[in-house]
N, CA and C atoms as a LAMMPS dump frame, in Angstrom:
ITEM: TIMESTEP
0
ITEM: NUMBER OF ATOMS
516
ITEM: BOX BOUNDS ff ff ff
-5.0000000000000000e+02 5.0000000000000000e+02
-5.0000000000000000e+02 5.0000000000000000e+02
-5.0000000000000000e+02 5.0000000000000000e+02
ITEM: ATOMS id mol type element x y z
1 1 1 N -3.694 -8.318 -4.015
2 1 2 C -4.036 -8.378 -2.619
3 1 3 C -4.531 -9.786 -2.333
4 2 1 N -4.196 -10.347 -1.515
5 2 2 C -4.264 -12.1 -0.863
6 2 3 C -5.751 -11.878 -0.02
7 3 1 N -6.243 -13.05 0.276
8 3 2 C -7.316 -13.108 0.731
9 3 3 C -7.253 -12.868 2.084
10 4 1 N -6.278 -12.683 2.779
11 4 2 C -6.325 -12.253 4.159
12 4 3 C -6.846 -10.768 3.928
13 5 1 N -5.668 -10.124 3.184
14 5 2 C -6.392 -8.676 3.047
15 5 3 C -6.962 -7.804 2.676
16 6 1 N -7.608 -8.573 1.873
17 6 2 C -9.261 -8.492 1.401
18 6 3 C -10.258 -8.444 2.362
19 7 1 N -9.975 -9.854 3.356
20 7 2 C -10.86 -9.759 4.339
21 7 3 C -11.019 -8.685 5.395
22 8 1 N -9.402 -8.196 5.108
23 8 2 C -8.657 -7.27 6.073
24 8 3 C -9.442 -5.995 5.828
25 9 1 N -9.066 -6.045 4.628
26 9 2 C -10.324 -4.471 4.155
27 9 3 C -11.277 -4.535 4.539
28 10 1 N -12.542 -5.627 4.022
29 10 2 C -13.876 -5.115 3.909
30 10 3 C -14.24 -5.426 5.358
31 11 1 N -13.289 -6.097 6.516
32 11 2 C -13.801 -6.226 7.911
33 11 3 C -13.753 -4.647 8.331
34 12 1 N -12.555 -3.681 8.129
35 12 2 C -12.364 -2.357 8.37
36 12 3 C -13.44 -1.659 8.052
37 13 1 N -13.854 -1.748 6.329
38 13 2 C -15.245 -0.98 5.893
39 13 3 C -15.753 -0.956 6.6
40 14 1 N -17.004 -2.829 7.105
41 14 2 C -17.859 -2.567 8.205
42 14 3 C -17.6 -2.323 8.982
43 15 1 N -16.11 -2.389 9.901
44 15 2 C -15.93 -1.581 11.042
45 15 3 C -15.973 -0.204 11.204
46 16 1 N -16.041 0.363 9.915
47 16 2 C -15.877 1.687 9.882
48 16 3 C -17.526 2.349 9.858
49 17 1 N -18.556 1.852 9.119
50 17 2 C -19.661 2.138 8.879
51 17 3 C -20.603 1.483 10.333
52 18 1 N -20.072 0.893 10.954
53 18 2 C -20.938 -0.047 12.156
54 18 3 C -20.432 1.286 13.165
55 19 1 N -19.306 1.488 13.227
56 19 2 C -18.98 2.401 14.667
57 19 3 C -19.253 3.664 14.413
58 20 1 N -19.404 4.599 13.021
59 20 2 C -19.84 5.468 12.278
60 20 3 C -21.495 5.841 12.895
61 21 1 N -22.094 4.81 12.06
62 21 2 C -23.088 5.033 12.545
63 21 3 C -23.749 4.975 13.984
64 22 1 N -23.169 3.852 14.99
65 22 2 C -23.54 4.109 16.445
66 22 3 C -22.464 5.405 16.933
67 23 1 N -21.508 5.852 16.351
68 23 2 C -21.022 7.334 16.499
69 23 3 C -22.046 8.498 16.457
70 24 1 N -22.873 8.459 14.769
71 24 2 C -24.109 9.514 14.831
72 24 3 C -25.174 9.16 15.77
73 25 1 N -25.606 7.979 16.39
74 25 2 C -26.519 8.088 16.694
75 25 3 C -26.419 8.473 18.145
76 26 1 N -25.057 8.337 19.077
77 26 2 C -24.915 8.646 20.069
78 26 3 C -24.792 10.137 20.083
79 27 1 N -24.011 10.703 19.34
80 27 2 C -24.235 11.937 19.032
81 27 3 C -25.587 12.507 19.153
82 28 1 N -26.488 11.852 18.283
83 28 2 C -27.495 12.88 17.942
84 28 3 C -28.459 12.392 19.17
85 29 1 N -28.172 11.474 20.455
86 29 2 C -28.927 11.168 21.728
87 29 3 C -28.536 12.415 21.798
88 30 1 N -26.813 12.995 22.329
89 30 2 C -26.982 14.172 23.023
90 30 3 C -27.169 15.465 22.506
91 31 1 N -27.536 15.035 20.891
92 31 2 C -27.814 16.551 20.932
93 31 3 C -29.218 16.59 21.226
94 32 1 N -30.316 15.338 21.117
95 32 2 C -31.649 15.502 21.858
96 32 3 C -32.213 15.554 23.253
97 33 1 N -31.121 15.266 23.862
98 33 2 C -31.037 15.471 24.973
99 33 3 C -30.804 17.079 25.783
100 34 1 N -29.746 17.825 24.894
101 34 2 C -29.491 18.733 25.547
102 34 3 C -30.452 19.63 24.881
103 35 1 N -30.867 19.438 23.565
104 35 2 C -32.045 20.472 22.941
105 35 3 C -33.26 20.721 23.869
106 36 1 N -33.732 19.351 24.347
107 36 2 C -35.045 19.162 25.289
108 36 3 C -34.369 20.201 26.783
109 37 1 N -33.294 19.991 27.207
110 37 2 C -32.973 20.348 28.422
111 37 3 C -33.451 21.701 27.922
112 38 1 N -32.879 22.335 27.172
113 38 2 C -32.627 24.16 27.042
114 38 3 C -34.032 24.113 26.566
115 39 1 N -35.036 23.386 25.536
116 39 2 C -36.323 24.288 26.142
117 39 3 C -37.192 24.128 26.983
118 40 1 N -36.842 22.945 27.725
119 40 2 C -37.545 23.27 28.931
120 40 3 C -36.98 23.798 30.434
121 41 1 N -35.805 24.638 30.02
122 41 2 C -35.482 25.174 31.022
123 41 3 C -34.32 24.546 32.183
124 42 1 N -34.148 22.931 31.738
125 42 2 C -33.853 22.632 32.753
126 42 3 C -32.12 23.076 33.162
127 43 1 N -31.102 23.138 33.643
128 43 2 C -29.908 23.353 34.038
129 43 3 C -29.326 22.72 32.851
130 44 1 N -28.278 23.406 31.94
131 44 2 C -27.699 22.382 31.496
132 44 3 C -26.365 21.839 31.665
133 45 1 N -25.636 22.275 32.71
134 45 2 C -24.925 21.89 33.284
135 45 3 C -25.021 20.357 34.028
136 46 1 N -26.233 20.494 34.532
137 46 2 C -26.973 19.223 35.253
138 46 3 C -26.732 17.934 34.355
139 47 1 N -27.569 18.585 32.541
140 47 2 C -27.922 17.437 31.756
141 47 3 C -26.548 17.07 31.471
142 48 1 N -25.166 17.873 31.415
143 48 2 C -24.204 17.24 30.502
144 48 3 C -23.318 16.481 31.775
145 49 1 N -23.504 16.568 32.945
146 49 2 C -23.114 16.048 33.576
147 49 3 C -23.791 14.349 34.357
148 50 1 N -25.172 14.61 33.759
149 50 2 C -25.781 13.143 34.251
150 50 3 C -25.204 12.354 32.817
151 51 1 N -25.038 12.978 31.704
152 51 2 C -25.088 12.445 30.517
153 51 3 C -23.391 12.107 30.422
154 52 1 N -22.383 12.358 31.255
155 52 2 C -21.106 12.371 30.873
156 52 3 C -20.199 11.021 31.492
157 53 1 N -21.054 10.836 32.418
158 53 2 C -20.199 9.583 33.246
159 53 3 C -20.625 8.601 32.227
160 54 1 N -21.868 7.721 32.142
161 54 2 C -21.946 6.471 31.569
162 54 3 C -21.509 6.867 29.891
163 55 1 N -22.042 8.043 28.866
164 55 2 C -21.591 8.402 27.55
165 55 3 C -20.344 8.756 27.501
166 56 1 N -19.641 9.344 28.238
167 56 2 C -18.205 9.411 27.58
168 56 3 C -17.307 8.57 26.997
169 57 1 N -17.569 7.61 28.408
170 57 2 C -16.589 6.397 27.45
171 57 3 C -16.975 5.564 26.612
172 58 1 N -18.301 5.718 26.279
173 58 2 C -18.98 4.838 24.789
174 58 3 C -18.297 5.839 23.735
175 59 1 N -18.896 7.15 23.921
176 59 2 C -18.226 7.747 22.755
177 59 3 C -16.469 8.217 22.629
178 60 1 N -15.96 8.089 23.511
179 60 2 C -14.296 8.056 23.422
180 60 3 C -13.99 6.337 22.72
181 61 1 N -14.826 5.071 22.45
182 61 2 C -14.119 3.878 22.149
183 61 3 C -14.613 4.054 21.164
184 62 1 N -15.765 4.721 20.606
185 62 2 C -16.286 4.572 19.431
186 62 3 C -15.806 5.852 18.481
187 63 1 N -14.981 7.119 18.901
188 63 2 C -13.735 7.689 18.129
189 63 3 C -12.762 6.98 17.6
190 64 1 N -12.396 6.292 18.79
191 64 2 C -11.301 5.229 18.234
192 64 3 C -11.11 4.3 17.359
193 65 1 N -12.723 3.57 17.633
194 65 2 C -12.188 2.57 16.74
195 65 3 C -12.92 2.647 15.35
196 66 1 N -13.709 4.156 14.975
197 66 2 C -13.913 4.93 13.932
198 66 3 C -12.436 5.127 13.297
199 67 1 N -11.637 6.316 14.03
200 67 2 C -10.751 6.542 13.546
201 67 3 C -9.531 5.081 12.787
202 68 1 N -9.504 4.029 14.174
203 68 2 C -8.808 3.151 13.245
204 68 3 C -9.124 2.625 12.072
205 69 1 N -10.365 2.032 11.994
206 69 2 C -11.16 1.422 10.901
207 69 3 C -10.81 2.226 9.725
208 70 1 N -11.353 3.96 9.783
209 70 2 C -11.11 4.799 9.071
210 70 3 C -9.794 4.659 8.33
211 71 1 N -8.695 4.66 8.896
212 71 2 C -7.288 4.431 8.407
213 71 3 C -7.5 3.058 7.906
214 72 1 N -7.663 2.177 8.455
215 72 2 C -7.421 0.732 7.465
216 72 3 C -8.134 1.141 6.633
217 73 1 N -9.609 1.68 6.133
218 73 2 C -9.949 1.279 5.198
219 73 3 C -9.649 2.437 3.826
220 74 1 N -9.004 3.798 4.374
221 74 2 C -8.161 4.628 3.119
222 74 3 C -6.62 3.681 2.903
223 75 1 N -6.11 2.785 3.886
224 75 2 C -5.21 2.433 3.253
225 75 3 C -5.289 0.983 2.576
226 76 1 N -6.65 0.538 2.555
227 76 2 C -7.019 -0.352 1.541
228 76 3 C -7.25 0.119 0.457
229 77 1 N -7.684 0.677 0.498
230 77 2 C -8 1.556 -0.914
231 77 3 C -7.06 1.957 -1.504
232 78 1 N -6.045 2.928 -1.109
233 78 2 C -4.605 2.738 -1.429
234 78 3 C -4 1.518 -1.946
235 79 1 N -3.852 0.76 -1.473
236 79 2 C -3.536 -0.893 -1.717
237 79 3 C -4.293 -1.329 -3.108
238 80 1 N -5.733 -0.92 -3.398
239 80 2 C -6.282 -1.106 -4.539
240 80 3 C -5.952 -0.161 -5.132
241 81 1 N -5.783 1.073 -4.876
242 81 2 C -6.019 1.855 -6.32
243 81 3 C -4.571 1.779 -7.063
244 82 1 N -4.493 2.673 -8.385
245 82 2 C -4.153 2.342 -9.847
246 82 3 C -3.17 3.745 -9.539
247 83 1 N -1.746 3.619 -8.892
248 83 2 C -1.253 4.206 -8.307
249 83 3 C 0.05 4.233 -9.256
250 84 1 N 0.7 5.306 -10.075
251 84 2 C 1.83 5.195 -10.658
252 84 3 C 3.224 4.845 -10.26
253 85 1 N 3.67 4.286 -10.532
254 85 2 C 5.011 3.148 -10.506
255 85 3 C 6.28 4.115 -10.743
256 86 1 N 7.14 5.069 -10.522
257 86 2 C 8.242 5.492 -10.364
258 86 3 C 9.462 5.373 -9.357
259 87 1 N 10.924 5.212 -10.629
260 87 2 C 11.727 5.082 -9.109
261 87 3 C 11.953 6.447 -8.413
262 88 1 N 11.987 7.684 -9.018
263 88 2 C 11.845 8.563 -8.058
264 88 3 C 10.662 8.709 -7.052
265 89 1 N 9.578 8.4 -7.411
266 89 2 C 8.99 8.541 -6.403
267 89 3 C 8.956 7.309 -5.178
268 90 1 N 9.833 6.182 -5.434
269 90 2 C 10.078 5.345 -4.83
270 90 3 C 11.117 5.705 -3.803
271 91 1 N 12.036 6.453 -4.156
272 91 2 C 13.169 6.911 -3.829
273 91 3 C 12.723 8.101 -2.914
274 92 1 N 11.833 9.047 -3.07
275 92 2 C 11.407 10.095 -1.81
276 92 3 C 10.816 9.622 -0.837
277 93 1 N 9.564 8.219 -1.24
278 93 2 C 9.275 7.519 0.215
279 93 3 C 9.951 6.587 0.635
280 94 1 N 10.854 5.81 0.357
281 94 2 C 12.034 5.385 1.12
282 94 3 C 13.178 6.422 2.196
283 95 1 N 13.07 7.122 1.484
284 95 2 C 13.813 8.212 2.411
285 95 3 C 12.897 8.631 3.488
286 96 1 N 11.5 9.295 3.046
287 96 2 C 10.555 9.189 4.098
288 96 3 C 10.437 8.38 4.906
289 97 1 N 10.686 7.012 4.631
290 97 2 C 10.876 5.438 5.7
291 97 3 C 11.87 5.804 6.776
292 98 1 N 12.938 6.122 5.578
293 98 2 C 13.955 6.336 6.538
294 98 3 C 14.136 6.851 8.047
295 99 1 N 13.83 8.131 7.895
296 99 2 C 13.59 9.52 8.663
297 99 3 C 12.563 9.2 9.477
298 100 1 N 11.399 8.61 9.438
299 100 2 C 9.778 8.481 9.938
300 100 3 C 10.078 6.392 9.956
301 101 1 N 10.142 6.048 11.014
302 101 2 C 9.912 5.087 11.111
303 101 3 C 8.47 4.511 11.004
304 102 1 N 7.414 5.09 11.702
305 102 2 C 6.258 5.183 11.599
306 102 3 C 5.66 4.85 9.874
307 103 1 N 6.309 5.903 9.188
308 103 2 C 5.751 5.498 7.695
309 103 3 C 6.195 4.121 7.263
310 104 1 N 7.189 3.547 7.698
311 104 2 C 7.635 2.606 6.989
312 104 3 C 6.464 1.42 7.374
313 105 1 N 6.013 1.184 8.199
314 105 2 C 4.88 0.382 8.463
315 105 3 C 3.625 0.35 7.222
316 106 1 N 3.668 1.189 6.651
317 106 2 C 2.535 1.299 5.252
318 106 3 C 2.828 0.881 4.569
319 107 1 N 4.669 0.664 4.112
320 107 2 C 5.378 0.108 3.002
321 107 3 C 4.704 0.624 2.145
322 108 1 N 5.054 1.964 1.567
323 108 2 C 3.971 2.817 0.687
324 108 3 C 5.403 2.558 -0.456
325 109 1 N 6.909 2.425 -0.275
326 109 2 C 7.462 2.528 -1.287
327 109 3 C 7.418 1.558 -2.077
328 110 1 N 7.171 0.294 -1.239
329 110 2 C 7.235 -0.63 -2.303
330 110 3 C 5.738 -0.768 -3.08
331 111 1 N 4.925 0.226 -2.866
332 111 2 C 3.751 0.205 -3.408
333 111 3 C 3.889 0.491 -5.154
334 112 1 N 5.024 2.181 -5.137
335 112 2 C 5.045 2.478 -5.801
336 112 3 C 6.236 2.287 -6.807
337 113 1 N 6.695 0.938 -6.393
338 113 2 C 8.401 0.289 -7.203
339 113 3 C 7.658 0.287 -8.176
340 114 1 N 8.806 0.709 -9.456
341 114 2 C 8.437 0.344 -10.457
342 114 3 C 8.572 -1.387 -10.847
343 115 1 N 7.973 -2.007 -11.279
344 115 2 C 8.056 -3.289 -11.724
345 115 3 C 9.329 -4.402 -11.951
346 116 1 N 9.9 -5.021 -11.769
347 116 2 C 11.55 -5.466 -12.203
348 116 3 C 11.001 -6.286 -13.534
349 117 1 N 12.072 -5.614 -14.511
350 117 2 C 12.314 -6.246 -15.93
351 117 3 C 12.328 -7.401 -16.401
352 118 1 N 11.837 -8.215 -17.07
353 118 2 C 11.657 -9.59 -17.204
354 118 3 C 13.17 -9.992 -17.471
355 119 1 N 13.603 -11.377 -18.389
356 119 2 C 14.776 -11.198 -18.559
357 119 3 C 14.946 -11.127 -19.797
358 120 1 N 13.752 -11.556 -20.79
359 120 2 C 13.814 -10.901 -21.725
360 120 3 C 14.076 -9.255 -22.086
361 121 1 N 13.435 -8.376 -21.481
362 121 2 C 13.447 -6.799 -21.411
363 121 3 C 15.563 -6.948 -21.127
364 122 1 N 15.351 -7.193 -20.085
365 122 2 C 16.884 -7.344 -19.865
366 122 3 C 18.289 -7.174 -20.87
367 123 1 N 17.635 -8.925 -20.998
368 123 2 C 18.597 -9.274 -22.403
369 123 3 C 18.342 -8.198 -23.602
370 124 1 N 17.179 -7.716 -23.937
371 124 2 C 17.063 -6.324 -25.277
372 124 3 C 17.858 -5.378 -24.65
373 125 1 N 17.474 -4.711 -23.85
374 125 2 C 18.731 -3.417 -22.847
375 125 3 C 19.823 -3.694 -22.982
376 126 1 N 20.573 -5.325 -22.629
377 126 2 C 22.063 -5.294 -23.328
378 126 3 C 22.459 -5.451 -24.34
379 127 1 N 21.411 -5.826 -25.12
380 127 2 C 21.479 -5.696 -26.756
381 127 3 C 21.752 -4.459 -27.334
382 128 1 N 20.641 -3.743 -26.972
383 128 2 C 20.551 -2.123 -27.434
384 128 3 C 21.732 -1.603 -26.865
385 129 1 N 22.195 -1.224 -25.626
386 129 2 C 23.035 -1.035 -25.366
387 129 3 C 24.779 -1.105 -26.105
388 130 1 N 24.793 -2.477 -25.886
389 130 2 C 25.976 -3.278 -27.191
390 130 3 C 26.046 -2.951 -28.304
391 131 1 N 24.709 -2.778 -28.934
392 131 2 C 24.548 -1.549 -30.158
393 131 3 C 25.015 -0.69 -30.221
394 132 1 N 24.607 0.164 -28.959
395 132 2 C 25.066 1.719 -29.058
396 132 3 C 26.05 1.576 -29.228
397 133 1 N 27.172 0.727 -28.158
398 133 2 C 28.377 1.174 -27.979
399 133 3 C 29.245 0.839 -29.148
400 134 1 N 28.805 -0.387 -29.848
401 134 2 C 29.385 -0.377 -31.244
402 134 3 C 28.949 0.761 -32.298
403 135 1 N 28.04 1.433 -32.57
404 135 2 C 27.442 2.102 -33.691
405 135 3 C 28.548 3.361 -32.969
406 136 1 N 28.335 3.587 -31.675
407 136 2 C 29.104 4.798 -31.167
408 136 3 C 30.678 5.029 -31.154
409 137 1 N 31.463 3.688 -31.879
410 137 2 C 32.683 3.52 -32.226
411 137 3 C 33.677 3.245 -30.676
412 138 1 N 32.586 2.861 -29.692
413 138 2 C 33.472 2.704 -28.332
414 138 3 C 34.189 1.338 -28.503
415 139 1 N 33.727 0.186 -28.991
416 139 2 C 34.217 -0.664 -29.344
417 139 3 C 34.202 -1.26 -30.63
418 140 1 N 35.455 -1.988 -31.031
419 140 2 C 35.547 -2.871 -32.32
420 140 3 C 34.239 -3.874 -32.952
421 141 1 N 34.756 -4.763 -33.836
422 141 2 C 33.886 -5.456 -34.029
423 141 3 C 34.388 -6.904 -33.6
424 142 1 N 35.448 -6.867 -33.587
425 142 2 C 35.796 -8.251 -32.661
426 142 3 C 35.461 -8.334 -31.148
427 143 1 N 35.378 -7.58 -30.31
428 143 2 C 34.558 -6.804 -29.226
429 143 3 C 33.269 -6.989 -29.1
430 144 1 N 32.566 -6.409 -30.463
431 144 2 C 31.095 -6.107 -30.115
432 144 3 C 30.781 -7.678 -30.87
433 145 1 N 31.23 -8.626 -31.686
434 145 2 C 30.949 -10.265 -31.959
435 145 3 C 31.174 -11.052 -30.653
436 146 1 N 32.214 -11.213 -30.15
437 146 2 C 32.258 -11.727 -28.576
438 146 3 C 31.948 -11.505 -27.751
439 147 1 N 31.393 -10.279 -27.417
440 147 2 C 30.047 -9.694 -26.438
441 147 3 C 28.734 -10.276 -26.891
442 148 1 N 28.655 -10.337 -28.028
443 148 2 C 27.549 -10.436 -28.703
444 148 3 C 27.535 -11.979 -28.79
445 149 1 N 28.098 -12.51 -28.198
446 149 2 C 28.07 -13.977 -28.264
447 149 3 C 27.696 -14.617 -27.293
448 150 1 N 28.578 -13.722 -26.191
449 150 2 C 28.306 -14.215 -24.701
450 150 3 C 26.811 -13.589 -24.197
451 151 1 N 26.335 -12.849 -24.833
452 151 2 C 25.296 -12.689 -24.71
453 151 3 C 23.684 -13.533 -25.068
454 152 1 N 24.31 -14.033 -26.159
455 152 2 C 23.71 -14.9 -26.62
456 152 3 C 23.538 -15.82 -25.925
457 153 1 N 24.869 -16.681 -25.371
458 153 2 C 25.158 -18.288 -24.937
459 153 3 C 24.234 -17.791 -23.357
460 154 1 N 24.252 -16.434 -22.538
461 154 2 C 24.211 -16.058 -21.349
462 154 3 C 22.307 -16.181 -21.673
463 155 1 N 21.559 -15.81 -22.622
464 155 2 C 19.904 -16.168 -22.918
465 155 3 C 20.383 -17.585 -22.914
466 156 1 N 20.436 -18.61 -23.833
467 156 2 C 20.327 -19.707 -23.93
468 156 3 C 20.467 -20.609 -22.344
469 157 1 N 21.429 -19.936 -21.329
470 157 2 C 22.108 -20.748 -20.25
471 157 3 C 20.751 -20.401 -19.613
472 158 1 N 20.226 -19.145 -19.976
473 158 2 C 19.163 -18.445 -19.118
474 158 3 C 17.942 -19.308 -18.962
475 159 1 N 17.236 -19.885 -20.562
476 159 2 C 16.694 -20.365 -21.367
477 159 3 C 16.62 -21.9 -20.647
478 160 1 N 17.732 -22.764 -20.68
479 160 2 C 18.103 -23.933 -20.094
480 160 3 C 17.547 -24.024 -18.413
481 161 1 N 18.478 -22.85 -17.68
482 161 2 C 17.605 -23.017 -16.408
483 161 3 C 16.181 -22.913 -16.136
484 162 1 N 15.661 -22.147 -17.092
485 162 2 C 13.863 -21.957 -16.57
486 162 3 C 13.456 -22.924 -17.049
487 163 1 N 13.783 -23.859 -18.436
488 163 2 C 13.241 -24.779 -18.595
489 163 3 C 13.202 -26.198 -17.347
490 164 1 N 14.457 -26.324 -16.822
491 164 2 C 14.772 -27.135 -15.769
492 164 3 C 13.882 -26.994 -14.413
493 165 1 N 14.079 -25.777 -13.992
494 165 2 C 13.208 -25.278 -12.866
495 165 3 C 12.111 -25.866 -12.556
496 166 1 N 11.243 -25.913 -13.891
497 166 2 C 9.692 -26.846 -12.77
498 166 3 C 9.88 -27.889 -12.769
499 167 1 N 10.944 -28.857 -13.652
500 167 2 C 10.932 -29.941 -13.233
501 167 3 C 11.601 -30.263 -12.153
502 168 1 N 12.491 -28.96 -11.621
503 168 2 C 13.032 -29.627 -10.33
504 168 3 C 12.393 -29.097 -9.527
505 169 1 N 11.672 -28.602 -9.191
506 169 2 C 10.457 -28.238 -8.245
507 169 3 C 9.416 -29.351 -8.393
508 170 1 N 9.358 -29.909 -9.083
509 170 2 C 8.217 -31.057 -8.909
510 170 3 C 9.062 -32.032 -8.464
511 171 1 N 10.471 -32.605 -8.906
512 171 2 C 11.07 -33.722 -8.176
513 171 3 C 11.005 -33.662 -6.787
514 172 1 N 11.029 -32.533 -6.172
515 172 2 C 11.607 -32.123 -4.354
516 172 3 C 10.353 -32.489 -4.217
């Protein structure tokens, strides 16, 4: 997570705990308010109506921007937590993207991509592979030596470009 949304989070937290708490405390004005009304008798129709014009719309902005805060800050947390990496389960919320435009805004699938293979990992997979298919009699051995070659020369070419790379990133 980059330092924007870091900041992004923990501004949500306190937004969430700042409007939270002037949430309870407006709350608990009217519930002292209307407690006092009912024992002393007074109308309470009266009290929720002197109490509704100027409080409503404090407490309708302060739902809101509870509730938003609230969401940024479970989907920071999301964003931090230690969330398992599958392509099927990559593959059901992409489809979910699909269908629900709305979800796709969370980019929850690419949360849960599994990792892409170095090129080492790579190059072993077509090794092993090339194995199989020789040990498995699908191909010869003049076959599985000239595969096995170009495989080779295809690391080394591999090998050559990454070495090149930072130096041509530092020339530009």
């Amino acid at each position: 997570m980059g330092r924007s949304g870091k900041s992004l989070f923990v501004a949500s937290l306190l937004g969430l705990l700042v409007s939270g708490a002037l949430l309870i405390v407006v709350l608990g004005y009217f519930a002292v308010v209307i407690y006092s009304a009912l024992r002393t008798g007074t109308p309470i129709v009266g009290v929720l109506l002197d109490l509704a014009f100027p409080y409503l719309a404090i407490v309708g902005v302060l739902v809101v921007v509870t509730t938003v805060t609230a969401v940024g800050s479970v989907l920071g947390l999301l964003r931090r937590a230690s969330i398992p990496r599958s392509a099927r389960l990559q593959s059901v919320l992409e489809r979910a993207e699909r269908r629900h435009p709305i979800v796709e805004a969370f980019g929850l699938s690419g949360l849960v991509a599994p990792p892409e293979p170095s090129a080492e990992e790579r190059a072993e997979e077509a090794l092993a592979a090339l194995k199989r298919r020789y040990v498995a009699g699908e191909i010869d051995e003049e076959t599985f030596e000239r595969k096995l070659d170009r495989l080779v020369s295809n690391d080394s070419l591999d090998d050559a470009r990454a070495a090149h790379e930072p130096e041509a990133t530092l020339e530009h």
